[in-house]
C-alpha positions in Angstrom: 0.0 0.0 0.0 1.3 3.3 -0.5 2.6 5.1 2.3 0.3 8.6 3.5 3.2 10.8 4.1 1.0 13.4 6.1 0.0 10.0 9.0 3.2 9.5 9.7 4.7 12.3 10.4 1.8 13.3 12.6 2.6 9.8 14.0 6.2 10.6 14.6 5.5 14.1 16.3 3.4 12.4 18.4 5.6 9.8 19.8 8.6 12.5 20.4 6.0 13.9 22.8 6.7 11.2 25.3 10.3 11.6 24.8 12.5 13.3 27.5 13.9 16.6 25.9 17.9 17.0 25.6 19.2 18.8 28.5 20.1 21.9 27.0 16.0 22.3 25.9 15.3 22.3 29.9 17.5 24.9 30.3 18.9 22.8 32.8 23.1 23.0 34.3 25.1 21.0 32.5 26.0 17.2 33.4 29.8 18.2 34.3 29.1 20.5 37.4 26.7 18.1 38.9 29.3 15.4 38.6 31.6 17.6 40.1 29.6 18.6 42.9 28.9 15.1 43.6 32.5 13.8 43.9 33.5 16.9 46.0 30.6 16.2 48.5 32.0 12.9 48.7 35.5 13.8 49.0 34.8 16.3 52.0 32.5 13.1 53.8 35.9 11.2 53.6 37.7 13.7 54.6 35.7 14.6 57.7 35.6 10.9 58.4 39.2 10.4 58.5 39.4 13.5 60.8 36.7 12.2 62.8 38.6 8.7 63.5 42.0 10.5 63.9 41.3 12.9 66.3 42.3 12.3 69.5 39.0 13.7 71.0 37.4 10.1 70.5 40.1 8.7 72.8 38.8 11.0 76.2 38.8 8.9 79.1 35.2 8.7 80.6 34.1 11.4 82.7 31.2 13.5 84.2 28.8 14.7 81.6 28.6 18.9 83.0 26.7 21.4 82.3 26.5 23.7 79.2 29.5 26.4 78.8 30.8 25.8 82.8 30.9 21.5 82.1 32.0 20.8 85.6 33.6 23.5 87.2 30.4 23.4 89.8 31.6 20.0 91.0 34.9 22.0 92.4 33.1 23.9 94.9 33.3 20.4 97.2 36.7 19.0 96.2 35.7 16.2 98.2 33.1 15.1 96.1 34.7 15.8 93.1 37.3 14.1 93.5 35.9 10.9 94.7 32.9 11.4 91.5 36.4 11.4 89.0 37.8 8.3 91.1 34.4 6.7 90.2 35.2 6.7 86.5 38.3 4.8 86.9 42.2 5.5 87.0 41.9 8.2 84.4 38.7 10.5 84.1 38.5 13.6 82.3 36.3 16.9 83.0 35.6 20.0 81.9 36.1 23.0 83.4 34.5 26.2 81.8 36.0 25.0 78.7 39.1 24.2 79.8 40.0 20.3 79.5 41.2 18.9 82.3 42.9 15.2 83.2 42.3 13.5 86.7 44.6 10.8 87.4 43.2 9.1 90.4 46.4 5.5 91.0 49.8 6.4 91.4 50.7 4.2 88.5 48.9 6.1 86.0 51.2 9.4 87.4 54.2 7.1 86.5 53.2 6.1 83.3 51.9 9.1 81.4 54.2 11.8 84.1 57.1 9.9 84.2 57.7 7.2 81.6 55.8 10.1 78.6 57.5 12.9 80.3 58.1 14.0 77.0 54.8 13.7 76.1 52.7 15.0 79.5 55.5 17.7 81.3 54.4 20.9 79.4 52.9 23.9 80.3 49.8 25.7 79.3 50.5 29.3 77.8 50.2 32.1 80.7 50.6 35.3 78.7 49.8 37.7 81.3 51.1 36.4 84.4 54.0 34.8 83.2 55.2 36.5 79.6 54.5 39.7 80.5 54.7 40.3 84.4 57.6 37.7 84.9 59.2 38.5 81.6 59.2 34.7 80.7 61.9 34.0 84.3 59.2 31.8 86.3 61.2 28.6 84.9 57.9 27.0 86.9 55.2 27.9 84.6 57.9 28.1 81.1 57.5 25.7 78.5 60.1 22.9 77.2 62.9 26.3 76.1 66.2 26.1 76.3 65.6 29.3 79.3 64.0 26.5 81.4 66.5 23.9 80.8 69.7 26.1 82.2 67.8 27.1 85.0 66.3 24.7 86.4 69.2 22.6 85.7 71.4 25.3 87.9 68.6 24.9 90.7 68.3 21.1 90.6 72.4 20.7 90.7 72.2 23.4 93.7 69.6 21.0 95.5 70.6 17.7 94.8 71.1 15.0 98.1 75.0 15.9 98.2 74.4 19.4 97.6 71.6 19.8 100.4 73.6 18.5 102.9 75.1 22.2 103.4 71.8 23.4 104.7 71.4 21.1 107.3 73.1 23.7 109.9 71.0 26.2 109.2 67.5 23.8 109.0 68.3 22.6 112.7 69.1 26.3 113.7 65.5 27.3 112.3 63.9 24.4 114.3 65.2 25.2 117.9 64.2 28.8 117.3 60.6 27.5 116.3 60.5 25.2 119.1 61.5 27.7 121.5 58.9 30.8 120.0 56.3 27.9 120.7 57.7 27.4 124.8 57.5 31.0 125.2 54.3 32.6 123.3 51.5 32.4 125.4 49.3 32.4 122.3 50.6 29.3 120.6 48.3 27.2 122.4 45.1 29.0 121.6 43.4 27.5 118.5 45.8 27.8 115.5 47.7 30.2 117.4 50.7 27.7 117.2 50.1 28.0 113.0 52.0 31.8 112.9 55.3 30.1 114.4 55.0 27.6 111.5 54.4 29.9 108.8 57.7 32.1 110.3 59.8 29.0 110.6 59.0 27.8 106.6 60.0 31.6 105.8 63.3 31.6 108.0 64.3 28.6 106.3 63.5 29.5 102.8 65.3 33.3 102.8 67.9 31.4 104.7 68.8 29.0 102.2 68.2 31.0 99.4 69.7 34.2 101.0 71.8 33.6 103.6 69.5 35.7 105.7 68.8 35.7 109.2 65.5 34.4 111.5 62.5 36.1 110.3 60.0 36.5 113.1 58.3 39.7 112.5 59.6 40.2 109.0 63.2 42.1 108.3 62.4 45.4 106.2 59.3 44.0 105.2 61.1 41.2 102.8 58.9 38.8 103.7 55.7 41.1 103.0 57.5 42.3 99.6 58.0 38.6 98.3 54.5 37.4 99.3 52.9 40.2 97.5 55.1 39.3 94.3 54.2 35.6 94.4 50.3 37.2 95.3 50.2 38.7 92.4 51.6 36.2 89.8 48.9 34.0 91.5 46.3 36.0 90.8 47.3 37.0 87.4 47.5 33.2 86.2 44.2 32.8 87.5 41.7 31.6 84.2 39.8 34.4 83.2 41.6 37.6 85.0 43.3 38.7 81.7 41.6 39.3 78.1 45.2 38.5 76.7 45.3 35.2 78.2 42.1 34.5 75.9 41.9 36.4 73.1 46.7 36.1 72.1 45.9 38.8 69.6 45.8 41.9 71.8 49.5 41.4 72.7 49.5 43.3 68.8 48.1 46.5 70.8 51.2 49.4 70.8 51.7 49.7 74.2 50.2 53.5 74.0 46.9 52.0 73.6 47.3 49.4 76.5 47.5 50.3 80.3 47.7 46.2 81.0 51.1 46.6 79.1 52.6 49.4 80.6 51.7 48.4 84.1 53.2 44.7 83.2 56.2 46.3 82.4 56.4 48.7 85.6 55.8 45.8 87.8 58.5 43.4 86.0 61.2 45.8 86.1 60.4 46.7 89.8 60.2 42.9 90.8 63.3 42.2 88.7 65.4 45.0 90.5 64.2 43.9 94.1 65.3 40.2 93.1 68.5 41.7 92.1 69.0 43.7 95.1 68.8 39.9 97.3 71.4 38.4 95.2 73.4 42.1 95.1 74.1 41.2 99.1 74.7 38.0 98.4 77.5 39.1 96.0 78.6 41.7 98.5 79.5 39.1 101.4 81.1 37.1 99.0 83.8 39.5 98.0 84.3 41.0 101.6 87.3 39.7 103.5 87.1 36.9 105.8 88.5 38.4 108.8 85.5 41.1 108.4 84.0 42.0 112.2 80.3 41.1 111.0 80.3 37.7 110.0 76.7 38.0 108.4 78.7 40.8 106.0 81.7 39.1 105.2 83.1 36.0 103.2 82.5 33.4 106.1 78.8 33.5 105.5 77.0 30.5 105.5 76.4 28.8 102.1 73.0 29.8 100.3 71.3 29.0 96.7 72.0 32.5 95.0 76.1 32.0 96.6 75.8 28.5 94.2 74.1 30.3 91.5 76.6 33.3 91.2 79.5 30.9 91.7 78.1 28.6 88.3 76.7 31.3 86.4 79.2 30.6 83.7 78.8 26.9 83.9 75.0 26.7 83.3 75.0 30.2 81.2 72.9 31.8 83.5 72.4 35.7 83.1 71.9 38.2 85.9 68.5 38.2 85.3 68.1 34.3 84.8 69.7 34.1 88.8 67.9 36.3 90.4 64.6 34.8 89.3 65.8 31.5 89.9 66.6 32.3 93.6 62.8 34.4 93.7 60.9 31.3 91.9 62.2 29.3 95.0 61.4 31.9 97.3 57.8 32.4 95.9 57.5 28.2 96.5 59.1 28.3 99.7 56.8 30.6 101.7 53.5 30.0 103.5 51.1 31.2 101.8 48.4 29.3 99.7 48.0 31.0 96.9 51.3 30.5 96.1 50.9 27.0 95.3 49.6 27.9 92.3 53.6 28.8 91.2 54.9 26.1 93.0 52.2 23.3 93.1 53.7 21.6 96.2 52.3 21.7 99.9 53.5 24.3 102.0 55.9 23.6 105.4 53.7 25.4 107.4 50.4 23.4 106.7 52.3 19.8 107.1 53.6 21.1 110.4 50.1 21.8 111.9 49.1 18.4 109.9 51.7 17.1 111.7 50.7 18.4 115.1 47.2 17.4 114.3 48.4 14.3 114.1 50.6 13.4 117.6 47.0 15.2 119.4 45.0 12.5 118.0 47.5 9.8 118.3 49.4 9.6 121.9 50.3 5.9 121.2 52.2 7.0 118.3 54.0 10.1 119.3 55.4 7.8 122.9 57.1 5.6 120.3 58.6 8.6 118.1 59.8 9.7 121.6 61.4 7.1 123.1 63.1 6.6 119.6 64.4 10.1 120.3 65.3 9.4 124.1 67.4 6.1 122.9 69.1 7.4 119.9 69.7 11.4 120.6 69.6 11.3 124.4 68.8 14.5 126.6 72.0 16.6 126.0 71.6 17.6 122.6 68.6 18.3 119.9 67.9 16.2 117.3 69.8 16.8 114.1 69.6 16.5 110.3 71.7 13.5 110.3 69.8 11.4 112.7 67.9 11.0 110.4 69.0 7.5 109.4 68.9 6.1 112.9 65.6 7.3 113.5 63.3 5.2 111.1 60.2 5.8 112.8 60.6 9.4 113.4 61.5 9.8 109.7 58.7 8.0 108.1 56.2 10.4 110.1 55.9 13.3 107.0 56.0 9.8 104.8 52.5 9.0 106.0 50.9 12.8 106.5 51.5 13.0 102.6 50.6 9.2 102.1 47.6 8.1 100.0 45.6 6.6 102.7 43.9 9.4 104.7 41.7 7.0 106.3 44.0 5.6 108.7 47.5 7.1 110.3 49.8 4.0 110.4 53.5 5.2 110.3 54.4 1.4 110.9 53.4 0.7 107.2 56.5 1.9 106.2 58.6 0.1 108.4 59.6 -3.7 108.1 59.1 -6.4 111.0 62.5 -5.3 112.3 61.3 -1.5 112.3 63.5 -0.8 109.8 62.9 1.3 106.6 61.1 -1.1 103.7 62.0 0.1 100.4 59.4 2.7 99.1 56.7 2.0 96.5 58.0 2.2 92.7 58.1 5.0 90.8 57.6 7.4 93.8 61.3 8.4 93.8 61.8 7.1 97.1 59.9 9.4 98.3 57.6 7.0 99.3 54.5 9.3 98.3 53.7 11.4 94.9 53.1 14.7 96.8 56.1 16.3 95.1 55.3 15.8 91.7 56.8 13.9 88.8 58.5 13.7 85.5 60.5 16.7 84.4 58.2 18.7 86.7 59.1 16.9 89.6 60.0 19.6 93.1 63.3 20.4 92.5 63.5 21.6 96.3 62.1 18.4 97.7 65.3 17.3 99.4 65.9 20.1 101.3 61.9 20.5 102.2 62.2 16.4 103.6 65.4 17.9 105.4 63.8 21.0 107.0 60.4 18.6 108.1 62.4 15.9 109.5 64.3 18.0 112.0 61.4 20.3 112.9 59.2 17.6 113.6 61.8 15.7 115.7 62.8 19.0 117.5 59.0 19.5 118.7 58.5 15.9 119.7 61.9 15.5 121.4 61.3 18.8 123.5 57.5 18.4 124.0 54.6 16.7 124.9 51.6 17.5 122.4 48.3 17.6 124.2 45.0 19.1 123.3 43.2 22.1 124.9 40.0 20.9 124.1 38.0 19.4 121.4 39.2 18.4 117.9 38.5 17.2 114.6 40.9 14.8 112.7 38.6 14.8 109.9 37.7 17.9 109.3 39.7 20.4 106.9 39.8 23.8 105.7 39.5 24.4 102.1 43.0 26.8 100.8 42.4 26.7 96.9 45.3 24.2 96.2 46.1 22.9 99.5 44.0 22.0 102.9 44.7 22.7 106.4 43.0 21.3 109.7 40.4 23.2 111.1 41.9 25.3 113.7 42.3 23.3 117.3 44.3 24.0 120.3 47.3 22.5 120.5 49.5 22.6 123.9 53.4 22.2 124.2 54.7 20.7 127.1 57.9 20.5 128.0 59.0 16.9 128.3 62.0 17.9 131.1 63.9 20.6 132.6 66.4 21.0 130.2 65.1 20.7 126.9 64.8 24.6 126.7 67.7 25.4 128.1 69.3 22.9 125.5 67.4 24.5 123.1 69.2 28.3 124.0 72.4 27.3 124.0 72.6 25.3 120.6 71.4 28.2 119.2 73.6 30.8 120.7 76.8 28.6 119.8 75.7 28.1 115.8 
């Protein structure tokens, strides 16, 4: 049949109806950027995958869930609980505290293993702009970083305090100790309730400016030194406190000319005024060691008794000190040394002063265990002389008493636990430096001064106990505790100091006259 032309090509337009158009008809985006969209969609899932499972924000420990912008800063207003809520979650828990992460260890071997085996890894130090860059001028080796600043000096200070090296002090730490035991014989007010706790904080500073110094018993303060170096070590307290400075949270002011920015200009007042009082200290210290031995005063001349900033001058050139790299050194110690809690915040280690009325606390509550600590004292020292540094190794029980007030089981006071069934000395836990507790620190950040703080404890509490009888004037509380930002005290008690005979005083006097 012939074909009807007109039919089919209706038939044909009619078919392409049902036919999807080409794309460019639609008016549609080409096929290329579609694809490309597509792959780089899947590219950046990938990516944020691999970021995902790399970071090491998936590995956190378990912790407390906290609250929204302060996490679980709240928890800190009862240490107590906090710290046994963190214990709860294990050896390692992790908070958050107003942003800032934080890292409880709660077992003595996780402080070895991330503290001491990955120093390298766990010893640094967060950035303190303010407080430490600005108004210490970088010189609180403390608070530095891994630098090569930190490294010479506290290098200088760890050579000046090492075992051999402390030994020098021990004069000086059993001089301190009469004179504390005697200010507690004769002020009426030691026995009131915490009265005995101003004769503590005066002996930690006499034996801090005296080791550091060279200078004399502090009682009331000697042209206001001590008052000038707590106010420095105040102050750096405060300023490192989270939160005080806008630098310390927004780095990019430190671009402010300092015409613009009062923070700056003070900063730079206070450093240069702190610097030259620091320098003054180790000025006198240079002084005495140039005069001439046979000089009439012998606190003026060369014969002076050996001190930090003497060892410090002496190995400047050694450890490539400069001035200004000494005479911080000798302050940082000074700041760590003194009894005051806020300066645990430079130092991190308890104060002298607060173990001391721990300490006394402690013999109250216990008669039992103070008898034996005394007739340890009565066999191996006798009644002629005071106890000294060196005793130390024929006293095992007497020695293991600061062991146990910084021990990890405040439950029960046991001294003995340290001992072995001949009352000897057992070897001390590992990886507590045979130290025997964790209390100063570990790693590279271990307390640098922790040998001649052990030394200055040891013969101050075997001083009080060999020339008094600790009794209470009333009621106590061997649980209770105050609250001191890093530290805690006892809640204030009375405390009464007996003489245990006649001569013990008098004993006292003349060992200190002929030092």
């Amino acid at each position: 049949m012939p074909v009807n032309t007109s039919e089919a090509m209706a038939g044909l337009r009619a078919h392409l109806l049902f036919l999807p158009l080409p794309v460019e008809s639609r008016g549609a985006t080409p096929l290329l950027p579609a694809s490309v969209a597509i792959v780089f969609t899947g590219l950046l899932a990938v990516f944020l995958l691999a970021r995902h499972l790399q970071s090491p924000w998936r590995y956190l420990p378990p912790g407390p869930i906290g609250y929204p912008i302060v996490g679980n800063a709240l928890n800190l207003l009862d240490k107590k609980q906090f710290f046994s809520m963190c214990e709860s979650y294990g050896d390692i828990a992790y908070v958050n505290l107003a942003g800032q992460p934080t890292i409880v260890l709660n077992a003595q071997h996780a402080v070895a293993d991330l503290l001491d085996r990955r120093a390298g890894n766990f010893s640094g130090r967060p950035r303190l702009i303010f407080s430490h860059e600005l108004l210490a001028g970088g010189m609180t080796f403390t608070t530095e970083g891994h630098t090569p600043r930190w490294r010479r000096m506290r290098r200088a200070v760890n050579e000046a305090f090492r075992p051999s090296a402390a030994a020098k002090y021990h004069t000086i730490e059993a001089d301190k100790a009469a004179q504390l035991a005697l200010a507690l014989a004769n002020d009426p007010h030691a026995t009131v309730s915490g009265g005995y706790s101003h004769h503590y904080a005066s002996y930690a500073a006499s034996v801090v400016l005296a080791i550091t110094y060279d200078l004399p018993v502090l009682n009331t303060g000697k042209d206001g030194i001590i008052d000038t170096v707590e106010h420095i070590a105040r102050d750096l307290a405060r300023a490192a406190a989270p939160g005080t400075h806008l630098v310390d949270l927004f780095p990019w002011m430190l671009i402010m000319p300092v015409r613009f920015a009062k923070w700056k200009r003070d900063a730079a007042t206070w450093y240069r005024c702190t610097s030259e009082f620091l320098g003054g200290l180790v000025g006198e210290v240079k002084e005495r060691m140039t005069m001439p031995p046979d000089a009439k005063d012998q606190e003026a001349s060369g014969e002076a008794r050996p001190c930090l900033a003497q060892t410090l001058v002496e190995e400047a050139d050694r450890f490539g000190l400069s001035e200004a790299e000494i005479s911080w050194a000798a302050g940082v110690i000074t700041f760590a040394g003194l009894p005051d809690d806020t300066l645990n915040s430079i130092a991190g280690s308890e104060t002298q002063a607060i173990t001391l009325e721990w300490f006394t606390l402690a013999m109250i509550g216990h008669l039992d265990i103070q008898q034996r600590a005394q007739a340890e004292l009565d066999a191996i020292v006798g009644r002629e002389r005071a106890p000294r540094v060196g005793d130390r190794d024929q006293l095992p029980f007497v020695s293991v008493l600061d062991t146990e007030i910084y021990g990890e089981d405040a439950t029960e006071f046991n001294p003995s636990r340290h001992l072995d069934e001949k009352g000897q000395l057992k070897p001390a836990p590992a990886d507590t430096k045979d130290e025997g507790h964790i209390s100063y620190g570990a790693g590279r950040r271990i307390c640098v001064g922790r040998h001649v703080a052990n030394d200055a404890l040891f013969v101050a509490m075997a001083t009080i106990l060999w020339a008094f009888n600790l009794r209470s004037e009333g009621a106590f509380d061997m649980d209770g505790y105050v609250d001191r930002g890093v530290t805690v005290s006892p809640k204030p008690f009375a405390g009464k100091f007996e003489p245990r005979f006649p001569e013990a005083l008098t004993i006292l006097n003349e060992e200190v006259e002929t030092r």
